[in-house]
Every structure is written in C-alpha cells, then in structure tokens.
MDAnalysis code that builds the backbone (N, CA, C; Angstrom):
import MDAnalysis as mda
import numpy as np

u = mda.Universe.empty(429, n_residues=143, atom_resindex=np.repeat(np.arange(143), 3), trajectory=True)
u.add_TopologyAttr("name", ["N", "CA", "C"] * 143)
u.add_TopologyAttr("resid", np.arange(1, 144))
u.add_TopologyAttr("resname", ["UNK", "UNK", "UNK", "UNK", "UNK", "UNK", "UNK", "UNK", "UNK", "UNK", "UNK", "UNK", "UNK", "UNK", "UNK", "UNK", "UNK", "UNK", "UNK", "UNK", "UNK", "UNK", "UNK", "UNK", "UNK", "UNK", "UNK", "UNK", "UNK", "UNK", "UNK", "UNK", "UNK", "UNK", "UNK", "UNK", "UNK", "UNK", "UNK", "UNK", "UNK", "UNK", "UNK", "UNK", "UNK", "UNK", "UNK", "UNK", "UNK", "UNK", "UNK", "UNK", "UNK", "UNK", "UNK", "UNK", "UNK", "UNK", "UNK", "UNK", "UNK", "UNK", "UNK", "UNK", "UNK", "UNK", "UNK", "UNK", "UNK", "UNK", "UNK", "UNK", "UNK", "UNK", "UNK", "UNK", "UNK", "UNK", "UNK", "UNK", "UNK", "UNK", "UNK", "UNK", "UNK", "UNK", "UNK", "UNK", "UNK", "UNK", "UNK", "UNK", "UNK", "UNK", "UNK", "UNK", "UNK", "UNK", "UNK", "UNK", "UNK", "UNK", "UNK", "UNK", "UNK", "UNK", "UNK", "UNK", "UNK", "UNK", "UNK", "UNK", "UNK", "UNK", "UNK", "UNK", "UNK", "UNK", "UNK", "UNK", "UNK", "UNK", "UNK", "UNK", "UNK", "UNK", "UNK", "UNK", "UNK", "UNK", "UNK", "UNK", "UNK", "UNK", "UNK", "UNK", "UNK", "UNK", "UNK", "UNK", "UNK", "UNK", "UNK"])
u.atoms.positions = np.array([
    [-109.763, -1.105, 39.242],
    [-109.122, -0.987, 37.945],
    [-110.014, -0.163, 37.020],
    [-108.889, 0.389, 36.092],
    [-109.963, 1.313, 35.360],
    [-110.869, 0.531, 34.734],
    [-111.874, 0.921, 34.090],
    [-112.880, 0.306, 32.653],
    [-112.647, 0.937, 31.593],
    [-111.985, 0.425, 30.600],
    [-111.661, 0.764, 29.318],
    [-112.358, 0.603, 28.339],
    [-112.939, 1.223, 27.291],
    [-113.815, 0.870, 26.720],
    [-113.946, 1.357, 25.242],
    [-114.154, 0.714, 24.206],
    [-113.952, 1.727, 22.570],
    [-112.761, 2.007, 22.672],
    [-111.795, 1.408, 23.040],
    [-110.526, 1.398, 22.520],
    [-109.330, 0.754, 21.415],
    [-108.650, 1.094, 20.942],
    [-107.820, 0.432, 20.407],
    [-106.515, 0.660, 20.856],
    [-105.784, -0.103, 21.026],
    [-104.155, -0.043, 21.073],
    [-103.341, -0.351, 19.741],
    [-102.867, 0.471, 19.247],
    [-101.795, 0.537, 18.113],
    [-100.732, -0.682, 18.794],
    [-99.655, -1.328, 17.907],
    [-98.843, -1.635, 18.534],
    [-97.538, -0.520, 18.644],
    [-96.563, -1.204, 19.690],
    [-95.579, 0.346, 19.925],
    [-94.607, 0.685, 19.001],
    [-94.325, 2.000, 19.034],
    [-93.431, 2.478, 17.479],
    [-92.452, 1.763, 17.794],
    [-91.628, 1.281, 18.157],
    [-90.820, 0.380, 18.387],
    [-91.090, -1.268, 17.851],
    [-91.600, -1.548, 17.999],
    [-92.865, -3.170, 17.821],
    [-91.603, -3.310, 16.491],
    [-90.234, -4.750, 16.785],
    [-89.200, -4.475, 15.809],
    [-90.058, -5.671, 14.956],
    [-91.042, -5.897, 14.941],
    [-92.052, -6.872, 13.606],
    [-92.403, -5.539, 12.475],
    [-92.899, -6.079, 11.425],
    [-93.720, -5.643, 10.329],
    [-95.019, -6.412, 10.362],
    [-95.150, -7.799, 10.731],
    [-96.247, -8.601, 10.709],
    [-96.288, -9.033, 11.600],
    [-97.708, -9.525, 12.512],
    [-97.575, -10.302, 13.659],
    [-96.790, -11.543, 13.834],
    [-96.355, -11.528, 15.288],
    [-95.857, -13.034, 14.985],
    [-96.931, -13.398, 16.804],
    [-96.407, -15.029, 17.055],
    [-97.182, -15.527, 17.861],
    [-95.920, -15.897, 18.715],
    [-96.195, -15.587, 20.159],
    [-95.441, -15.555, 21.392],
    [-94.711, -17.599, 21.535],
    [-93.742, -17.547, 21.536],
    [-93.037, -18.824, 21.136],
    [-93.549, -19.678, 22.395],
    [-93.208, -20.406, 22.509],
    [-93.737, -21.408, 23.503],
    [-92.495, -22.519, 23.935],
    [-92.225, -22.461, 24.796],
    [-91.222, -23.218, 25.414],
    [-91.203, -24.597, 25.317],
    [-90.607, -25.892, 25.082],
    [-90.857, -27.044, 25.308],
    [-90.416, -27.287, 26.727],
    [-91.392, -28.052, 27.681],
    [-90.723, -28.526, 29.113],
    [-90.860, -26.882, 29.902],
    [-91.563, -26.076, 29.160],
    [-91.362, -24.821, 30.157],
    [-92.730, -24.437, 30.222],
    [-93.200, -23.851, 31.334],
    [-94.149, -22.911, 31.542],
    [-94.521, -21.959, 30.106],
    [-95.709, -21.533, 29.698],
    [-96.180, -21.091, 28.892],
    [-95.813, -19.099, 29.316],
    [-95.057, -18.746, 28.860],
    [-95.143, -17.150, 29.157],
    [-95.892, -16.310, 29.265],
    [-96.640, -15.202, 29.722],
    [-97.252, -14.255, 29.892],
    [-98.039, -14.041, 28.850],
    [-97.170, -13.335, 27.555],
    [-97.789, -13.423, 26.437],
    [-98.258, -14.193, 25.436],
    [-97.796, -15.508, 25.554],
    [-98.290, -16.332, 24.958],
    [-99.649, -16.920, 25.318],
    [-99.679, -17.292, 27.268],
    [-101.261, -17.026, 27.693],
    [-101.968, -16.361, 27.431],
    [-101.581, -14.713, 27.146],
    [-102.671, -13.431, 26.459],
    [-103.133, -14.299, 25.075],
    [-102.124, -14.361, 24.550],
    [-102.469, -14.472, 23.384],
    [-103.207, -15.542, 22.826],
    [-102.715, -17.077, 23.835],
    [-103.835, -17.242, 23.480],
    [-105.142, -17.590, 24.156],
    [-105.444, -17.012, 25.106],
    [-106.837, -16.500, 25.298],
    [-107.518, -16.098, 24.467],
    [-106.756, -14.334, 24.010],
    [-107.737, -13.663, 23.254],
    [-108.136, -14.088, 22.031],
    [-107.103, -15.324, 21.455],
    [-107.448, -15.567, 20.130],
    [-108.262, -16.963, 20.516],
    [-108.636, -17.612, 21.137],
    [-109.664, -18.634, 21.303],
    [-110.982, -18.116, 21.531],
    [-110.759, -16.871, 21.862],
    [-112.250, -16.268, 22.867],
    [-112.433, -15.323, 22.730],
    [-112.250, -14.548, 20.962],
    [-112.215, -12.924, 20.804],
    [-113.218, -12.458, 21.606],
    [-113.230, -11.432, 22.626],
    [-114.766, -10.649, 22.962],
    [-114.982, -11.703, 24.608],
    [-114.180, -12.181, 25.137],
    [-114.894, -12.983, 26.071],
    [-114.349, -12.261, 27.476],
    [-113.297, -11.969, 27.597],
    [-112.260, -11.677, 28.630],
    [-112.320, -9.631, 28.975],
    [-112.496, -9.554, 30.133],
    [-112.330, -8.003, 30.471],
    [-110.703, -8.484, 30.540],
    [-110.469, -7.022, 30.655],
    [-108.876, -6.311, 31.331],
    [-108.648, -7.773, 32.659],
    [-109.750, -6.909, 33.176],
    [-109.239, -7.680, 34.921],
    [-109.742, -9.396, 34.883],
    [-110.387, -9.678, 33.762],
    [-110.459, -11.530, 33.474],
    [-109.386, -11.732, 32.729],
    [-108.919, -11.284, 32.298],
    [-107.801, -11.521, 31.155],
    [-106.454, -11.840, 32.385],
    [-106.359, -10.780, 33.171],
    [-105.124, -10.825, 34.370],
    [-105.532, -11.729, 35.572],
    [-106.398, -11.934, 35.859],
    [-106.704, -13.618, 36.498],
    [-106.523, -14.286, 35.830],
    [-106.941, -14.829, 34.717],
    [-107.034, -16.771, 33.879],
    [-105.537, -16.548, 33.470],
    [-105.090, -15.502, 33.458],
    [-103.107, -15.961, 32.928],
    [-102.550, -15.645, 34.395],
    [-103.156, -15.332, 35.147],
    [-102.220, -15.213, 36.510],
    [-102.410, -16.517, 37.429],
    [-103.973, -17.118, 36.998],
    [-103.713, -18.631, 37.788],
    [-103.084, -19.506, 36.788],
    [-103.398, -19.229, 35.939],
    [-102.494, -20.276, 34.885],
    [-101.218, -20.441, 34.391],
    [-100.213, -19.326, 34.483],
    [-98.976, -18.883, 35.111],
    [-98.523, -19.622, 36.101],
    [-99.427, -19.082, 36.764],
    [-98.759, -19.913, 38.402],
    [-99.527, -21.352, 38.746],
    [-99.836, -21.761, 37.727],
    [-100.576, -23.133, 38.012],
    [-101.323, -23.358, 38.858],
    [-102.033, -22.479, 39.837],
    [-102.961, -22.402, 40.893],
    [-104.202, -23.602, 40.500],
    [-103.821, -25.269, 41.213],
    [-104.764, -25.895, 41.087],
    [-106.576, -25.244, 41.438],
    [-107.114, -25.874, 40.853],
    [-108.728, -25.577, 40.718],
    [-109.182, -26.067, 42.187],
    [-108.659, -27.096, 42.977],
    [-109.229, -27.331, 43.873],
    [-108.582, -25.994, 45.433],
    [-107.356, -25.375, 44.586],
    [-106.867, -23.857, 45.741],
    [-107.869, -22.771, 45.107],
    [-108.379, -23.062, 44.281],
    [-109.165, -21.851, 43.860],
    [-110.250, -21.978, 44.476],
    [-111.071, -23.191, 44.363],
    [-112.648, -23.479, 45.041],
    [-112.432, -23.162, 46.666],
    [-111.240, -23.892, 46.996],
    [-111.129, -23.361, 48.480],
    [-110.935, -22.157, 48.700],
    [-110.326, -21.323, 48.353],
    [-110.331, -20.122, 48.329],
    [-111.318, -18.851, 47.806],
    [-112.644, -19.743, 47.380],
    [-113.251, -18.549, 46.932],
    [-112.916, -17.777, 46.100],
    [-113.092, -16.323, 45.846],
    [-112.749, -15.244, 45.370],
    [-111.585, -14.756, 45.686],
    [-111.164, -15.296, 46.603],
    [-109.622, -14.659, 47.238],
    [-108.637, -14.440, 46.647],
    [-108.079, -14.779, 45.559],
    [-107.108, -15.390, 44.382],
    [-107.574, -13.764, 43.775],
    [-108.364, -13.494, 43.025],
    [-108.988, -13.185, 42.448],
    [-109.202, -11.747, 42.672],
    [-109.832, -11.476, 44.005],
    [-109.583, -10.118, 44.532],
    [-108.147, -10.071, 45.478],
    [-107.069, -10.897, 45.736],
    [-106.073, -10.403, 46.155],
    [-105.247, -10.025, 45.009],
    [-105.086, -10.830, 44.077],
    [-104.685, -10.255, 42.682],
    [-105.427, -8.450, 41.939],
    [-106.288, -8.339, 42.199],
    [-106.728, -7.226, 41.356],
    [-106.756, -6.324, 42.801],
    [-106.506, -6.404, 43.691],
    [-106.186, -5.302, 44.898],
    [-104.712, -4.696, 44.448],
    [-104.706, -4.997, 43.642],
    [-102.866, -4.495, 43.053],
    [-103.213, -3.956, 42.044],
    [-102.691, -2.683, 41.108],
    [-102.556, -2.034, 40.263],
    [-101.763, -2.789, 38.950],
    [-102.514, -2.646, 37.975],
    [-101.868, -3.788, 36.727],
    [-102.043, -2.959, 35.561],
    [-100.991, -2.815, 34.905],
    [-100.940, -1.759, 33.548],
    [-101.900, -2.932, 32.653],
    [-102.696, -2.268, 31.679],
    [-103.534, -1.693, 30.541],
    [-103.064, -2.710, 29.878],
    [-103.131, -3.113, 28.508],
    [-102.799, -3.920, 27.417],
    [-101.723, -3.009, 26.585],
    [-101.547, -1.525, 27.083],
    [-100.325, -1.227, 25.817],
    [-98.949, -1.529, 26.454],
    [-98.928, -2.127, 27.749],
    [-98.189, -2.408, 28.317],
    [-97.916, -3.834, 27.827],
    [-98.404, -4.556, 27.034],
    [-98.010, -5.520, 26.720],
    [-97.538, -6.109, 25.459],
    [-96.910, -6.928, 25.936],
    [-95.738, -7.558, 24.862],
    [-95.989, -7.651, 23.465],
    [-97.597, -8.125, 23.449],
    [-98.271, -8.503, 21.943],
    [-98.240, -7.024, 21.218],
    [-98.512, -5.921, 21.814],
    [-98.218, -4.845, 21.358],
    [-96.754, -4.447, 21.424],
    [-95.885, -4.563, 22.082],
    [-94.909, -4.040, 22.415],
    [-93.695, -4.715, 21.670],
    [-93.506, -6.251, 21.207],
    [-93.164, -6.768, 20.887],
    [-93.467, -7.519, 19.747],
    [-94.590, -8.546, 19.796],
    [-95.016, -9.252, 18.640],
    [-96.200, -8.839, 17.763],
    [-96.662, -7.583, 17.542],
    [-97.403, -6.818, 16.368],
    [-98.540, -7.116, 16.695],
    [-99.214, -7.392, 17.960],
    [-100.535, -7.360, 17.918],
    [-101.595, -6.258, 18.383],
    [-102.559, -5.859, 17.941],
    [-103.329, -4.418, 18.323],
    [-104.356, -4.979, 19.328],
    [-104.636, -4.683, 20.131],
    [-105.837, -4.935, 20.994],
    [-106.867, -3.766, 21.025],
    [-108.118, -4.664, 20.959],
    [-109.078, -3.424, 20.599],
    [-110.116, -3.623, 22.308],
    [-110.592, -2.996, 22.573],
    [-111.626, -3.268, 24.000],
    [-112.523, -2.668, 23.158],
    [-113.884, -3.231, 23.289],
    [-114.807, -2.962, 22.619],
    [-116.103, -2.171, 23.620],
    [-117.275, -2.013, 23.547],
    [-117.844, -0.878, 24.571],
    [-118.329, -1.999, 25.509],
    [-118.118, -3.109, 25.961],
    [-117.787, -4.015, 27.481],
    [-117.130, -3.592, 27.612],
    [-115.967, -3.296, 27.021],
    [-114.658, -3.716, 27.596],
    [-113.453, -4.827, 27.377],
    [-114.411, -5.500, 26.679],
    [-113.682, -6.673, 26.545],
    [-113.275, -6.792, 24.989],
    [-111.768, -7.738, 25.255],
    [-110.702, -7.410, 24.592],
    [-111.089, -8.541, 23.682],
    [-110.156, -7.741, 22.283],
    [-109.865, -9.026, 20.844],
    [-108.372, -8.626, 20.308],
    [-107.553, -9.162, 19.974],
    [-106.258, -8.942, 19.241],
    [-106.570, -8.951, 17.830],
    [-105.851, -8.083, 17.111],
    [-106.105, -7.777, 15.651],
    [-103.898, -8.103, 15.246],
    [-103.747, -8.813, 14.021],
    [-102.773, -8.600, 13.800],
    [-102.125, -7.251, 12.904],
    [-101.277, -6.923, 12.768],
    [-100.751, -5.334, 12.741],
    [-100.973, -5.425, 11.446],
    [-100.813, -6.435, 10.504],
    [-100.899, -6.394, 9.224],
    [-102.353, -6.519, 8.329],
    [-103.389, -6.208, 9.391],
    [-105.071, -6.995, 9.021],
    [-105.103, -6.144, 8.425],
    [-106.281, -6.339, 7.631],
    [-107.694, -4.660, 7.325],
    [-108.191, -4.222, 8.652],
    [-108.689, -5.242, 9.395],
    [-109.479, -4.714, 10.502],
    [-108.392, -3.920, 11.329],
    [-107.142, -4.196, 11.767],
    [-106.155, -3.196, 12.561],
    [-106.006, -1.781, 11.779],
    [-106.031, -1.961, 10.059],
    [-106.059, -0.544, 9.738],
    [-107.431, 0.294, 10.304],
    [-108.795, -0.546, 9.737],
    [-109.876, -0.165, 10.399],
    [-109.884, 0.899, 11.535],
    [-109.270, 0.085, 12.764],
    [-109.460, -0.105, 14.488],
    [-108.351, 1.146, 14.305],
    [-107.621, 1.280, 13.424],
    [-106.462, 2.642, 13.596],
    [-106.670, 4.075, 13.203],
    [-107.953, 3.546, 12.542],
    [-108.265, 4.903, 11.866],
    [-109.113, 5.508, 12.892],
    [-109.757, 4.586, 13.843],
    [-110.394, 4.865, 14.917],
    [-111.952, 4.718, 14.849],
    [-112.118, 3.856, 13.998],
    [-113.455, 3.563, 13.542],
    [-113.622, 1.835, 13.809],
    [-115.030, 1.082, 14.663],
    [-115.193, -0.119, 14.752],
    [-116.837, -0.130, 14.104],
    [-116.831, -0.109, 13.070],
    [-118.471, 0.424, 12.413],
    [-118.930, 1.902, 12.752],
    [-120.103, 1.891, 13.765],
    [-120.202, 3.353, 13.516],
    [-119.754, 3.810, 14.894],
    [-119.191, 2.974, 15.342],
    [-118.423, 3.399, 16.752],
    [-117.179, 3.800, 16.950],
    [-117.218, 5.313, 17.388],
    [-115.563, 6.140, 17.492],
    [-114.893, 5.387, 18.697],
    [-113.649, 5.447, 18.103],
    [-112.422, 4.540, 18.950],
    [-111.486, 5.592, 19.576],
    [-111.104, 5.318, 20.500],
    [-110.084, 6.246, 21.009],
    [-108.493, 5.614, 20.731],
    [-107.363, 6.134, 20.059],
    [-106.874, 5.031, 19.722],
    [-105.249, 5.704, 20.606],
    [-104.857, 4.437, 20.903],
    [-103.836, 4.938, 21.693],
    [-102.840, 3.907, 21.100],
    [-101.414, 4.275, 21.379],
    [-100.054, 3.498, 20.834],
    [-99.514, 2.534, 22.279],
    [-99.266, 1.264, 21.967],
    [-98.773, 0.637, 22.858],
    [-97.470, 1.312, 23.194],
    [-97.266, 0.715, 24.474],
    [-95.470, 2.031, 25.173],
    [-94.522, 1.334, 24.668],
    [-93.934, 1.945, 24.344],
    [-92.331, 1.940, 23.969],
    [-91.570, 0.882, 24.729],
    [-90.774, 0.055, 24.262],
    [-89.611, -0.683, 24.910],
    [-88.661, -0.137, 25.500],
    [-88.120, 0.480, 25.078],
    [-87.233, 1.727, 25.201],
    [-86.887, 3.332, 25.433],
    [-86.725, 3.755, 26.071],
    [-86.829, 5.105, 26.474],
    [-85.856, 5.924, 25.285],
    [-86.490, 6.627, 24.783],
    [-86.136, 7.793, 23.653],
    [-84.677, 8.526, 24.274],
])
C-alpha cells in the first residue's frame, strides 16, 4: 500500500453537508464502516496508519474474535492488506458526512470537521510550517 504522507483530504464537492455530521449508528445493528473510521480517528487522533485504520475496522466489522486473531497470527492482517484498498478520499466521512482527513508526515491519520479553523488551515495547505499536499475527496457521483 502506498505511504501517504503531509496530506490533507478536502471533503468531496459533492459532500451534500455544510457542517460535519457523525456516521449514525444502528440500534441492534452492526456499527458501519464509517462510523468505525470515525470513531477511531476521533478517540485516537494521530494513532492509526492508512493500513491500521483498514485492519481495526475490518476485524471489528466482521467481529473477528481476539482469540481467531491470536491463532492466526498476522494472517488476518496480511491477507487483508494483500488486497488493494482506496485512500481516505474514498471515504464516506469525506464523501458524505463533512469530514477532512489530514495524514500527517507518519502517515497517520486525524479527521478535522469541514466547518473547523484547523480544516480551513489543513486547506490552505499549511499544518504549521509543514506544506500539505491537498487533495479533494471523490465525488459520489459521476459528472
């Protein structure tokens, strides 16, 4: 997988919010995709790469008890990332619920809401004195 790094993701021109909102949560249901992103990144700004971020919501998704994981080693883990997995502008928090994701020079990710200072900050392409490369989450919809 690539390493991304000093980035920001805009959310997508499409994104039908003005302000963030937070990925709903089902009662009696499995927790969704984005709502696991989300909240990861907001318990643990700065903790999670790309490819940790798509393990801890892909065993936790699929409920992969801890004792199939210990047995399994790494296996989970590198059979999952032996597969090609789109980027964060591919995702919903951008794409849908107004959130910007920034990867910082780890790599590792924080969500900014669309309406912060710091997302204007992270848009202008500036994280202090560090240049950002700033890219737009993708489109929902094809033009």
């Amino acid at each position: 997988m690539r390493h991304i790094t000093n980035t920001f993701v805009l959310v997508a021109p499409d994104c039908p919010v003005e302000t963030s909102e937070i990925p709903k949560a089902k009662p009696d249901a499995r927790p969704s995709i984005p709502r696991l992103q989300y909240e990861l990144l907001t318990e643990s700004p700065y903790r999670y790469t790309l490819d940790d971020l798509i393990y801890e919501v892909h065993i936790r998704h699929k409920e992969i008890p801890s004792e199939e994981l210990e047995r399994r080693g790494g296996g989970v883990r590198d059979e999952l990332l032996s597969k090609s997995h789109p980027c964060m502008r591919a995702s919903m928090l951008a794409k849908k619920y107004g959130w910007g994701v920034h990867y910082n020079e780890e790599g590792k990710l924080a969500l900014y809401p669309v309406e912060s200072e710091e997302y204007a900050q992270f848009a202008q392409g500036k994280a202090g004195e560090i240049e950002l490369e700033v890219v737009r989450g993708m489109r929902s919809k094809r033009e």
